[in-house]
N, CA, C and O atoms as a GROMACS GRO file, in nm:
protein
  532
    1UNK      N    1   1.083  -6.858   5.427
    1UNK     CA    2   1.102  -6.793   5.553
    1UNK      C    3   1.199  -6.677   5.536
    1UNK      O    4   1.310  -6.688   5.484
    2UNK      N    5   1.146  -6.563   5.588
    2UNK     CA    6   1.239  -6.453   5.553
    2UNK      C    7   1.353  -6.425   5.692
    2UNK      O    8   1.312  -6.458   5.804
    3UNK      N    9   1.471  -6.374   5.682
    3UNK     CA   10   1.578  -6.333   5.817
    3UNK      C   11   1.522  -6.207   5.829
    3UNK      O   12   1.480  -6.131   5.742
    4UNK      N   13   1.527  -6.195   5.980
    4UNK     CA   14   1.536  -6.091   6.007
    4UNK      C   15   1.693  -5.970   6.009
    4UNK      O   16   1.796  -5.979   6.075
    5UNK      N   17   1.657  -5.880   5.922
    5UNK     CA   18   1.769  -5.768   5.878
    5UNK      C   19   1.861  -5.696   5.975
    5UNK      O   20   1.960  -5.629   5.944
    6UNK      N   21   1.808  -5.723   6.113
    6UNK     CA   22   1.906  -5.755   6.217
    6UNK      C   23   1.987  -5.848   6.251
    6UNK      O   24   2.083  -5.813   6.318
    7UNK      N   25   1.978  -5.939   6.229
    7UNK     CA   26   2.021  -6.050   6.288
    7UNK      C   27   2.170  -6.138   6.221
    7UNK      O   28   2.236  -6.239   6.249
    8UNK      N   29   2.168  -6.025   6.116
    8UNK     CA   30   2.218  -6.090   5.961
    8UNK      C   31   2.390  -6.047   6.040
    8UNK      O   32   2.462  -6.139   6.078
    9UNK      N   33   2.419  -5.954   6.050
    9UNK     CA   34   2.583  -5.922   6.116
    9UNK      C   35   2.632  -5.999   6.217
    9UNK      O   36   2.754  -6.017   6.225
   10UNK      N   37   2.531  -6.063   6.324
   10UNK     CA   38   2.540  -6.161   6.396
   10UNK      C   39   2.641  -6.286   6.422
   10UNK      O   40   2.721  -6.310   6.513
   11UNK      N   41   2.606  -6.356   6.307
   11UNK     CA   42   2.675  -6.464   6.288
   11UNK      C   43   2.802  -6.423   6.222
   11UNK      O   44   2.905  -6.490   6.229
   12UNK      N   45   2.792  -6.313   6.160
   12UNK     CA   46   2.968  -6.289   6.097
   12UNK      C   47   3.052  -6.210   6.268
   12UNK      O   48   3.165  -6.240   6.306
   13UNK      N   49   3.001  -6.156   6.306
   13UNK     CA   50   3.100  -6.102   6.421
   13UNK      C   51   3.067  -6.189   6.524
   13UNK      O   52   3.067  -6.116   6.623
   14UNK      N   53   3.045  -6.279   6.553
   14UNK     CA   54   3.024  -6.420   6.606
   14UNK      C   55   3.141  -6.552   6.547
   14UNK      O   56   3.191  -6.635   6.623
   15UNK      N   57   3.164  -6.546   6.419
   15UNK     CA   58   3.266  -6.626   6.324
   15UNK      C   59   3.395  -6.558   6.354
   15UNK      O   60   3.500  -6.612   6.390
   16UNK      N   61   3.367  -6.402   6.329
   16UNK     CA   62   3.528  -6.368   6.370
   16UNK      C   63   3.546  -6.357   6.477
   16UNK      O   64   3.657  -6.403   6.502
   17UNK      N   65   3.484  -6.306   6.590
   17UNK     CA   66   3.561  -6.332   6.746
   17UNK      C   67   3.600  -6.505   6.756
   17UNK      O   68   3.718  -6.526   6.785
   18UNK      N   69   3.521  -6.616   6.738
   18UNK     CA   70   3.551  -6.721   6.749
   18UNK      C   71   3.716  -6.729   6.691
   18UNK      O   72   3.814  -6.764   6.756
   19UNK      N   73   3.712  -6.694   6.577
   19UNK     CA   74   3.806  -6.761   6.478
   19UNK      C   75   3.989  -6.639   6.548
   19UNK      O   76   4.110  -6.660   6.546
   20UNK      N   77   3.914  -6.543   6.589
   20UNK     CA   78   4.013  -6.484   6.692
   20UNK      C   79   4.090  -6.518   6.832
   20UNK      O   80   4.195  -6.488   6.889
   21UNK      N   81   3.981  -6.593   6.852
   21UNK     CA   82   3.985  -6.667   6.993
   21UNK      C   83   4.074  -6.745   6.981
   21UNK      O   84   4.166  -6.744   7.063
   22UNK      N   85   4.072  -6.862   6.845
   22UNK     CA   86   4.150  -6.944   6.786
   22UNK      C   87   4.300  -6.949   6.737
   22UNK      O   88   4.382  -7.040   6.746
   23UNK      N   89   4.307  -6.826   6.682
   23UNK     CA   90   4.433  -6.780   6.644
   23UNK      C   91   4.520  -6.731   6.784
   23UNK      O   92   4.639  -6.755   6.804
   24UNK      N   93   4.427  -6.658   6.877
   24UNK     CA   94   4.511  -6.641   6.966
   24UNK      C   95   4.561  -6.737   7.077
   24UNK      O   96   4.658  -6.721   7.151
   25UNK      N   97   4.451  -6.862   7.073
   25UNK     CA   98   4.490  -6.962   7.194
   25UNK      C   99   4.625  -6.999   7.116
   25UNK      O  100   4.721  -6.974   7.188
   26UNK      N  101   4.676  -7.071   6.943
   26UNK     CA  102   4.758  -7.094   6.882
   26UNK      C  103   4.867  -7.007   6.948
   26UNK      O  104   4.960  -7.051   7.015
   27UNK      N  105   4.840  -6.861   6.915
   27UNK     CA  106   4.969  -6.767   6.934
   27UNK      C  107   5.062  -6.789   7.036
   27UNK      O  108   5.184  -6.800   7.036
   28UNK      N  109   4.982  -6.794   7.115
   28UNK     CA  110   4.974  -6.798   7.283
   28UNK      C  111   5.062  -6.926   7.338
   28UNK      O  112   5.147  -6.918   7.427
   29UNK      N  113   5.022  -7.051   7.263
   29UNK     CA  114   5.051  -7.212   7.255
   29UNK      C  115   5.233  -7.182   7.210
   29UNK      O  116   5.328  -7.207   7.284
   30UNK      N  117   5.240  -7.132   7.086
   30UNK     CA  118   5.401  -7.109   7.035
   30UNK      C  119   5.470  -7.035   7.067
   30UNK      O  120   5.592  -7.037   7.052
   31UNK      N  121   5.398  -6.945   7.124
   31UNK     CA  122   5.522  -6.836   7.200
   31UNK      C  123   5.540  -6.890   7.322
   31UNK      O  124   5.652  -6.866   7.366
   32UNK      N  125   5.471  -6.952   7.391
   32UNK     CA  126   5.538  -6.988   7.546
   32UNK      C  127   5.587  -7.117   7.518
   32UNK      O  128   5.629  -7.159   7.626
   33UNK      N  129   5.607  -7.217   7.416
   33UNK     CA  130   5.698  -7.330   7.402
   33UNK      C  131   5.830  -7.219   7.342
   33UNK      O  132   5.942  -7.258   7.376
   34UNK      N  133   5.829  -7.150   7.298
   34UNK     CA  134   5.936  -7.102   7.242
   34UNK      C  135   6.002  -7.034   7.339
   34UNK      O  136   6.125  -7.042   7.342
   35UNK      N  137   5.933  -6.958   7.433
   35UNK     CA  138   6.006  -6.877   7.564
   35UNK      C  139   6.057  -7.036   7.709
   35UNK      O  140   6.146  -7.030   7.794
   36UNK      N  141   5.946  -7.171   7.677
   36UNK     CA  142   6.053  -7.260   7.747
   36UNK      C  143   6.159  -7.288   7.700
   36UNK      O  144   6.257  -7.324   7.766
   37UNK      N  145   6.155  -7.275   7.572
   37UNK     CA  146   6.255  -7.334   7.498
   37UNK      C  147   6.400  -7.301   7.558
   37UNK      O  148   6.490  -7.366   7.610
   38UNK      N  149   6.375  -7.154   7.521
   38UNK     CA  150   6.462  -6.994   7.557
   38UNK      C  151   6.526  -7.089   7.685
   38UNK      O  152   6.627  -7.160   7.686
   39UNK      N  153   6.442  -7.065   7.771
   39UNK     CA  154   6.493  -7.072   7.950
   39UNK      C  155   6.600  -7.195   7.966
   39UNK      O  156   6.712  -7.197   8.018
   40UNK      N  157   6.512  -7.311   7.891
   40UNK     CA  158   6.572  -7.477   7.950
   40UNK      C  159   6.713  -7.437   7.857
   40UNK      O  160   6.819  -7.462   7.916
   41UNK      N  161   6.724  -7.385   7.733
   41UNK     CA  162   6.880  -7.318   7.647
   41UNK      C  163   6.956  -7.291   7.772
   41UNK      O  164   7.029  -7.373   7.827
   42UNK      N  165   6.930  -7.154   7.816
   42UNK     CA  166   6.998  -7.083   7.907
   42UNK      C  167   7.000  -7.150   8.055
   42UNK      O  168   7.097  -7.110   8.121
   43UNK      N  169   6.955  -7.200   8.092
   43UNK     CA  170   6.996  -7.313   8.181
   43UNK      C  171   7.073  -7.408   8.170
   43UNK      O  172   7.127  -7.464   8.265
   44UNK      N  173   7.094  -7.453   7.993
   44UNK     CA  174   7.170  -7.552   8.028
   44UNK      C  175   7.337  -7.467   7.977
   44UNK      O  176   7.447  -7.522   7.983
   45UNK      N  177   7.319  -7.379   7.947
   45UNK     CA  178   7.468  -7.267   7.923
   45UNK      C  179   7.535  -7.241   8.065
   45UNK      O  180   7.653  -7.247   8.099
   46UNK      N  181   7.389  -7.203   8.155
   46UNK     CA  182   7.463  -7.174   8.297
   46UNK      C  183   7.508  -7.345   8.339
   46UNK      O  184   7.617  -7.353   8.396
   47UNK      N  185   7.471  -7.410   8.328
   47UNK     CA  186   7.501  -7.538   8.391
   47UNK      C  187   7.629  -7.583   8.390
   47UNK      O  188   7.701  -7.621   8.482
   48UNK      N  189   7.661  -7.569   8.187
   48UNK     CA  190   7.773  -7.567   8.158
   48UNK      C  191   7.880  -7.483   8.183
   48UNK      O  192   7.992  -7.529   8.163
   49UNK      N  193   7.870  -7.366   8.225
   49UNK     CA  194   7.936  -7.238   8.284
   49UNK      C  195   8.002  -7.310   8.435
   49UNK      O  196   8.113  -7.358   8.453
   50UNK      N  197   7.907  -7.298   8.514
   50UNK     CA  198   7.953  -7.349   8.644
   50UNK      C  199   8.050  -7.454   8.636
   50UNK      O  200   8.150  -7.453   8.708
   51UNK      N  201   8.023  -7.556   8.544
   51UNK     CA  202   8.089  -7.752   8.567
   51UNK      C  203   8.246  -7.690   8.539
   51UNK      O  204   8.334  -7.719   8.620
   52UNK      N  205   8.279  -7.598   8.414
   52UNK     CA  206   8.339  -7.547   8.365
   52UNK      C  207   8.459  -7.512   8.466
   52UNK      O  208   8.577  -7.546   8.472
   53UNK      N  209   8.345  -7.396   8.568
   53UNK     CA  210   8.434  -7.331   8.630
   53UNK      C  211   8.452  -7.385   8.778
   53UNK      O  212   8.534  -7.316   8.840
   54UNK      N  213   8.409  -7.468   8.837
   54UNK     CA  214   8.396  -7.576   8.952
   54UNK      C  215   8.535  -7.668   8.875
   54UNK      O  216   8.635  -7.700   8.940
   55UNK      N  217   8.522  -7.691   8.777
   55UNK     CA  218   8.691  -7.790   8.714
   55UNK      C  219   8.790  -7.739   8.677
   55UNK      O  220   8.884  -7.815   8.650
   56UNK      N  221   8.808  -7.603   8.662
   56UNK     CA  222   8.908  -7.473   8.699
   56UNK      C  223   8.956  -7.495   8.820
   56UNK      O  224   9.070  -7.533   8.842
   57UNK      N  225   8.854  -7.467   8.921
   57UNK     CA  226   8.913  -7.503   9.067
   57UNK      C  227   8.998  -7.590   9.087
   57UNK      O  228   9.116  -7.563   9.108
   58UNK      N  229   8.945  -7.721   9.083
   58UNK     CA  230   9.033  -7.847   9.111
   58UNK      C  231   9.169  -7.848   9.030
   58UNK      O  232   9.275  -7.872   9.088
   59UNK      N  233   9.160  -7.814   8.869
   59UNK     CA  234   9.280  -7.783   8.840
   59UNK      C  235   9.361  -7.666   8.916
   59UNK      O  236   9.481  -7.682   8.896
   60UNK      N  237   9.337  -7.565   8.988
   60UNK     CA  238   9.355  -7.473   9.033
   60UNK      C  239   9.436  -7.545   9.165
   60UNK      O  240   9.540  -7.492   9.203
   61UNK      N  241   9.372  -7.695   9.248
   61UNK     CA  242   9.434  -7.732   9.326
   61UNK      C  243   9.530  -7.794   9.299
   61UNK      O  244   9.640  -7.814   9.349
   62UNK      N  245   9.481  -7.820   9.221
   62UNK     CA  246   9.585  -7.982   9.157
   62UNK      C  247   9.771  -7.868   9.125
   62UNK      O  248   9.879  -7.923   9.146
   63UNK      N  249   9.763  -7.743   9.083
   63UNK     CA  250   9.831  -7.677   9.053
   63UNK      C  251   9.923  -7.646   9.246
   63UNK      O  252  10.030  -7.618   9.300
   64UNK      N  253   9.801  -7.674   9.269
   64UNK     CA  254   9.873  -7.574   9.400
   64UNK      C  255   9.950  -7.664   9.522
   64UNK      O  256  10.029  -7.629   9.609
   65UNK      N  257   9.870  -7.853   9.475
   65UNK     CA  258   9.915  -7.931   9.539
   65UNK      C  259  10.072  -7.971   9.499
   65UNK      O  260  10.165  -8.012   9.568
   66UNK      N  261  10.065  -7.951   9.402
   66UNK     CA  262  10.200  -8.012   9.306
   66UNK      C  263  10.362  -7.934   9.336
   66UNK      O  264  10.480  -7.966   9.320
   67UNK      N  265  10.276  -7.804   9.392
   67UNK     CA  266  10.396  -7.683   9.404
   67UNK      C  267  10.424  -7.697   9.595
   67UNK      O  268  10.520  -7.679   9.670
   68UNK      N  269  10.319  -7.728   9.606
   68UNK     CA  270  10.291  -7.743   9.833
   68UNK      C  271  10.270  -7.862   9.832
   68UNK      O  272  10.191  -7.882   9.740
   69UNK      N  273  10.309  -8.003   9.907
   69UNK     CA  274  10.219  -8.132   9.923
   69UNK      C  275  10.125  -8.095  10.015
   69UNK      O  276  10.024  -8.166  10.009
   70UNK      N  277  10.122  -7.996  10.111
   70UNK     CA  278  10.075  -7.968  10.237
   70UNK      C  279   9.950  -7.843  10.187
   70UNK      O  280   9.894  -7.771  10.269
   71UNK      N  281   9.927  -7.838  10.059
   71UNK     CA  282   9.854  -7.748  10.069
   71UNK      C  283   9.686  -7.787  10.161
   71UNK      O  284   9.625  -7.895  10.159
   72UNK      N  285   9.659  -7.698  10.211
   72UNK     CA  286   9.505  -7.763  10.230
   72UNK      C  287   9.370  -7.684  10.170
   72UNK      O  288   9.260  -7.710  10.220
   73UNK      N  289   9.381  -7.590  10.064
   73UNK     CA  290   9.263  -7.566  10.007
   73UNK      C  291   9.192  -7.445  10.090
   73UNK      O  292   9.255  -7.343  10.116
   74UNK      N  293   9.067  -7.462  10.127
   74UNK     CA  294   8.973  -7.385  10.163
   74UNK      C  295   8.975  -7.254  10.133
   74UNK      O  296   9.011  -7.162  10.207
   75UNK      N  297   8.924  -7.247   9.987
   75UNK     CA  298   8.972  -7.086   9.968
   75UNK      C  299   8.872  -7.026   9.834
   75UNK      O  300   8.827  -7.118   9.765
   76UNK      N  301   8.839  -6.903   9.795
   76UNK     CA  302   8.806  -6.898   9.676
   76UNK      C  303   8.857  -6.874   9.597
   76UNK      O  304   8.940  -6.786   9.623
   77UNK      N  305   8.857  -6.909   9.482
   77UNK     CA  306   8.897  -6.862   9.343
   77UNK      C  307   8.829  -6.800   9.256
   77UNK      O  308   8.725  -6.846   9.210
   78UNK      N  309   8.881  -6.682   9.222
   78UNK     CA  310   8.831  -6.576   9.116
   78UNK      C  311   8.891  -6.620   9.035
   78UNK      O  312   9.009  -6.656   9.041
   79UNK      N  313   8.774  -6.628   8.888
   79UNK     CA  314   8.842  -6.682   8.778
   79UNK      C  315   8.807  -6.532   8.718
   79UNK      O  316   8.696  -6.478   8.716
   80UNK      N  317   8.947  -6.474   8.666
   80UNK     CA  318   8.967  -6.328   8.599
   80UNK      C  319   8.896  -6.313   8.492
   80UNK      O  320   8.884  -6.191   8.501
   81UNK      N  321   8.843  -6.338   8.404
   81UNK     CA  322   8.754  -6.381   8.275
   81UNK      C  323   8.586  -6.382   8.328
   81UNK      O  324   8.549  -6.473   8.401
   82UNK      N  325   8.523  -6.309   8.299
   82UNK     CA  326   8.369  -6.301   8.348
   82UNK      C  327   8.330  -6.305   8.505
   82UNK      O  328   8.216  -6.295   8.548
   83UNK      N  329   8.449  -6.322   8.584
   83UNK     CA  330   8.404  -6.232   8.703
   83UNK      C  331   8.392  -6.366   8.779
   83UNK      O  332   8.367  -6.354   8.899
   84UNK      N  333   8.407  -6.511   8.724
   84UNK     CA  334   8.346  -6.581   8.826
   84UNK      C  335   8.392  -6.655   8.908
   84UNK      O  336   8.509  -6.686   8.885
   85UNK      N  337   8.340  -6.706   9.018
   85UNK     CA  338   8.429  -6.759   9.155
   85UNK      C  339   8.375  -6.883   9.164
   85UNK      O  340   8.260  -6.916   9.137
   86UNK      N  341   8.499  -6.976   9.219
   86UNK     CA  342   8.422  -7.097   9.331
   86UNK      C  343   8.480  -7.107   9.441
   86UNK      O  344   8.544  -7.014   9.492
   87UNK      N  345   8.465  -7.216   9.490
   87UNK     CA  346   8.454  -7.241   9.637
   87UNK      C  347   8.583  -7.327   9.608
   87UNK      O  348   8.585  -7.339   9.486
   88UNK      N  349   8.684  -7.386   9.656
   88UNK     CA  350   8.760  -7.506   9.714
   88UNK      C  351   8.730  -7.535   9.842
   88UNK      O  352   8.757  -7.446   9.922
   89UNK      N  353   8.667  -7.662   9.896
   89UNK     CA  354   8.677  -7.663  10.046
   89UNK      C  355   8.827  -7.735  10.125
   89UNK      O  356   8.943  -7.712  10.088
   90UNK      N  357   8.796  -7.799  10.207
   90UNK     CA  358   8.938  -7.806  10.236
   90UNK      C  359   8.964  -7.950  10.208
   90UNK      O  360   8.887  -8.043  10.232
   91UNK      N  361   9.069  -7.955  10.160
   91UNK     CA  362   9.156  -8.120  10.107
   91UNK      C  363   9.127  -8.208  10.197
   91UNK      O  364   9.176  -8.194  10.309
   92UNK      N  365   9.052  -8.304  10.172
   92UNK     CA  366   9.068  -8.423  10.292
   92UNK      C  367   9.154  -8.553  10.238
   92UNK      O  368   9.162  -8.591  10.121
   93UNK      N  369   9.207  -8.601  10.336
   93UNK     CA  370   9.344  -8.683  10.302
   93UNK      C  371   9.303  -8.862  10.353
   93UNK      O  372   9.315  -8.911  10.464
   94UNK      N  373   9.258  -8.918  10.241
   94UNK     CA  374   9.242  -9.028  10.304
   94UNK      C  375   9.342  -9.174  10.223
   94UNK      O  376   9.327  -9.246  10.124
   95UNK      N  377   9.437  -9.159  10.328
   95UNK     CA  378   9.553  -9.210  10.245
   95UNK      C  379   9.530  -9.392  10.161
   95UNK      O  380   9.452  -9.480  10.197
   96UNK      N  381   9.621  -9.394  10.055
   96UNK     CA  382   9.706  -9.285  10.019
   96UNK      C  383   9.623  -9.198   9.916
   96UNK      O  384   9.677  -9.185   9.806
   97UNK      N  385   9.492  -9.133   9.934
   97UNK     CA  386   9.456  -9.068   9.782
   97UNK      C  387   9.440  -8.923   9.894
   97UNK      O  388   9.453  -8.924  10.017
   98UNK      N  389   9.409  -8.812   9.808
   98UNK     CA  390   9.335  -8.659   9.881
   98UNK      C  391   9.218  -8.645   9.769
   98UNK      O  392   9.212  -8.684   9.652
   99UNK      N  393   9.127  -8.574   9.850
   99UNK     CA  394   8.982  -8.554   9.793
   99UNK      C  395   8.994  -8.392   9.777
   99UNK      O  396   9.030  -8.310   9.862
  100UNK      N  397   8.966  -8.377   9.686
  100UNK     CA  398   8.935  -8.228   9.657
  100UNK      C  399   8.806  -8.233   9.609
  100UNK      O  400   8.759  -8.325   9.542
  101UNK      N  401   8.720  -8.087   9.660
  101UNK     CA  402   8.615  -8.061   9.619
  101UNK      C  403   8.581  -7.924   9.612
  101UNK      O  404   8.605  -7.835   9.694
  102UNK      N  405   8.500  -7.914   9.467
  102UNK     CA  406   8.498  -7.744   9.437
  102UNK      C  407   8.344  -7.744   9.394
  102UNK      O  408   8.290  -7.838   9.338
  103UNK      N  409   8.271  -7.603   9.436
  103UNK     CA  410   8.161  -7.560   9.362
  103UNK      C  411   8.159  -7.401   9.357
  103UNK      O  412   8.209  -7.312   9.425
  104UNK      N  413   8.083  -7.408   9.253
  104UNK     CA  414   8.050  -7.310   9.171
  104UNK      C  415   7.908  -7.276   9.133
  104UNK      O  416   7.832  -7.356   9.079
  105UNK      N  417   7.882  -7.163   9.162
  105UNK     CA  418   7.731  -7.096   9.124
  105UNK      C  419   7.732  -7.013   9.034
  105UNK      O  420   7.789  -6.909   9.067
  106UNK      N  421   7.674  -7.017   8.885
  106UNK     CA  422   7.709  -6.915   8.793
  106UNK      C  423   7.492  -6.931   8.784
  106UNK      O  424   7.424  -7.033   8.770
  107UNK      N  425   7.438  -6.747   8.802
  107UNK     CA  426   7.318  -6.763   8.817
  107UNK      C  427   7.200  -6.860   8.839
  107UNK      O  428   7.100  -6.876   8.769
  108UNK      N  429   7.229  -6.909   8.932
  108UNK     CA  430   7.162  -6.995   9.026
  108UNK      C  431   7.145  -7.130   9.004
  108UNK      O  432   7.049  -7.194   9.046
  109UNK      N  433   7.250  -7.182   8.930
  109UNK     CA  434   7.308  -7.304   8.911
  109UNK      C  435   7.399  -7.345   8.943
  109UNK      O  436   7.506  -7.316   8.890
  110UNK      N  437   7.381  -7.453   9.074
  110UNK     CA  438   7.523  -7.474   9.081
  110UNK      C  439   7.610  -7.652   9.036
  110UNK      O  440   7.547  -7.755   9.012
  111UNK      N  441   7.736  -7.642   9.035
  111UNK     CA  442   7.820  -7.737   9.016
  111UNK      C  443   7.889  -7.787   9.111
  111UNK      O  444   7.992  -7.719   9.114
  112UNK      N  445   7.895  -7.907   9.232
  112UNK     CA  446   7.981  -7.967   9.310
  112UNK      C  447   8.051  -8.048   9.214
  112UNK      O  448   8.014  -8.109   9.114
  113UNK      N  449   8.177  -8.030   9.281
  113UNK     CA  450   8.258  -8.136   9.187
  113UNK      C  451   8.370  -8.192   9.295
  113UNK      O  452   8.456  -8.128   9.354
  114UNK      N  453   8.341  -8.331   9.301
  114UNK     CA  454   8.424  -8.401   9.377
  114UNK      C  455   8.616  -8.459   9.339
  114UNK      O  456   8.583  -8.520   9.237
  115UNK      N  457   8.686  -8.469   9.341
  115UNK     CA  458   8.827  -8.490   9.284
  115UNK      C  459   8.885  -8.619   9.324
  115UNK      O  460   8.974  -8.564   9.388
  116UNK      N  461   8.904  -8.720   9.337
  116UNK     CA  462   9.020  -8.795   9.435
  116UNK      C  463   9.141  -8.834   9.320
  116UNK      O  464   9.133  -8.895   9.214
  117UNK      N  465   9.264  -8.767   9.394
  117UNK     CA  466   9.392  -8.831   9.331
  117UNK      C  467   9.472  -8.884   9.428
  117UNK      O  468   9.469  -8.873   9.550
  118UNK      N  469   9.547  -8.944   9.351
  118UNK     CA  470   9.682  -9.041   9.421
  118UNK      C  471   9.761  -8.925   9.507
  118UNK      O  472   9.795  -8.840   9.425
  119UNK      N  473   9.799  -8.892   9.621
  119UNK     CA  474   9.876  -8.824   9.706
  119UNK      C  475  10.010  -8.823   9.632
  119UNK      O  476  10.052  -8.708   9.614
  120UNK      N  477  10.083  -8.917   9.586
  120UNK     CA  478  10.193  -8.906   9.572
  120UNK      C  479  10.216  -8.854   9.378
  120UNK      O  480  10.302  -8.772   9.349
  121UNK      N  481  10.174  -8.884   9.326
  121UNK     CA  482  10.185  -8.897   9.188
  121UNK      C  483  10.091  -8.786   9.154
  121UNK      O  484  10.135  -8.738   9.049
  122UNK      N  485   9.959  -8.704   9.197
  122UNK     CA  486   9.806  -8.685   9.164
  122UNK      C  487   9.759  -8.681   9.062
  122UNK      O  488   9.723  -8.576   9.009
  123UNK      N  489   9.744  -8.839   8.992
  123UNK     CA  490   9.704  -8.904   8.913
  123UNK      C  491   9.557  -8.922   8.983
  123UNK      O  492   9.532  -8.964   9.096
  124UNK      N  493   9.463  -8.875   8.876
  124UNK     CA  494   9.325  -8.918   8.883
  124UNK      C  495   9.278  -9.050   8.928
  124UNK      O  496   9.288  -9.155   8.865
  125UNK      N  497   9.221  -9.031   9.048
  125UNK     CA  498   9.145  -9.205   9.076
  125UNK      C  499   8.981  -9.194   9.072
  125UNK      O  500   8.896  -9.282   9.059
  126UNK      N  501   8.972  -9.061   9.086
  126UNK     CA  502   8.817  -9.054   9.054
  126UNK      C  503   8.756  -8.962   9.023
  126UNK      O  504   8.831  -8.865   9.040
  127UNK      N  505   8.642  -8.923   8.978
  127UNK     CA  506   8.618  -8.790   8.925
  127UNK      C  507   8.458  -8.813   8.917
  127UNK      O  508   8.402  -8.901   8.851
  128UNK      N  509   8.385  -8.700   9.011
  128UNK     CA  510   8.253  -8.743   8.984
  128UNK      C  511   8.190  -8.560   9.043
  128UNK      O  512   8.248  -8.476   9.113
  129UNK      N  513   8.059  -8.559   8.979
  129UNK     CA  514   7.987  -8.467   8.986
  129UNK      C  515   7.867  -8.493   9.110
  129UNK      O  516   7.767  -8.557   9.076
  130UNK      N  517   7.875  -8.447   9.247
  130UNK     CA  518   7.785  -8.480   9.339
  130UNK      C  519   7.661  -8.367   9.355
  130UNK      O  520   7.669  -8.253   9.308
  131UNK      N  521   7.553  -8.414   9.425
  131UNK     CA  522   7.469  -8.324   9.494
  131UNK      C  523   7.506  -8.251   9.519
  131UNK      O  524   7.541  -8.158   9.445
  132UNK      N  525   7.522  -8.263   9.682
  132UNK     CA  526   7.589  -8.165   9.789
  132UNK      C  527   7.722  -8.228   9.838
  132UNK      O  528   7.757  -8.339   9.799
  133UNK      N  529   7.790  -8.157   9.918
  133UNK     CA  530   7.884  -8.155  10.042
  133UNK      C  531   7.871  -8.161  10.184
  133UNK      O  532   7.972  -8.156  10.255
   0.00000   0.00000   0.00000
């Protein structure tokens, strides 16, 4: 049986678009695990950025309680170093401990951070990372 002398290029530019197709679904497959990769990295840098700077704050109170007993908070803090701010809300006093709570948004991550110390001493009684406020 003889081929026809057309037909003969066919199957080779048929093999390589396939085998193109192939290489590129691959390409395609490793570069976007590698660009999640990228993102979930840098998400968890900002994450760590914020917790960072949300526990600046509270030390920031803890500084300010120690110097005022009467301080009551509600204020922001610029941290001079990369520009970034949090929140302190205001001291709630539920004796004998005070609750401090700070957050922080460093690119669209944020950090609540809850405080409770001893009023008199402000020795740590608790320390926890919440939702919201």
């Amino acid at each position: 049986m003889k081929s026809n002398p057309h037909n003969r290029g066919y199957i080779a530019i048929t093999s390589a678009i396939i085998l193109s197709f192939l290489i590129m679904a691959v390409s395609i497959a490793l570069g976007s695990s590698a660009i999640l990769t990228r993102l979930s990295v840098l998400d968890l840098t900002a994450k760590r950025s914020s917790f960072f700077v949300a526990r600046t704050c509270l030390e920031r109170a803890l500084l300010e309680l120690a110097l005022d007993g009467n301080y009551a908070g509600n204020t922001t803090v610029v941290i001079e170093e990369g520009g970034n701010q949090c929140t302190l809300y205001t001291i709630e006093s539920s004796p004998p401990n005070k609750i401090i709570k700070a957050r922080a948004q460093i690119t669209g991550v944020t950090t609540n951070l809850k405080l409770t110390v001893d009023s008199t001493t402000l020795a740590t009684v608790s320390f926890e990372e919440v939702g919201s406020f």
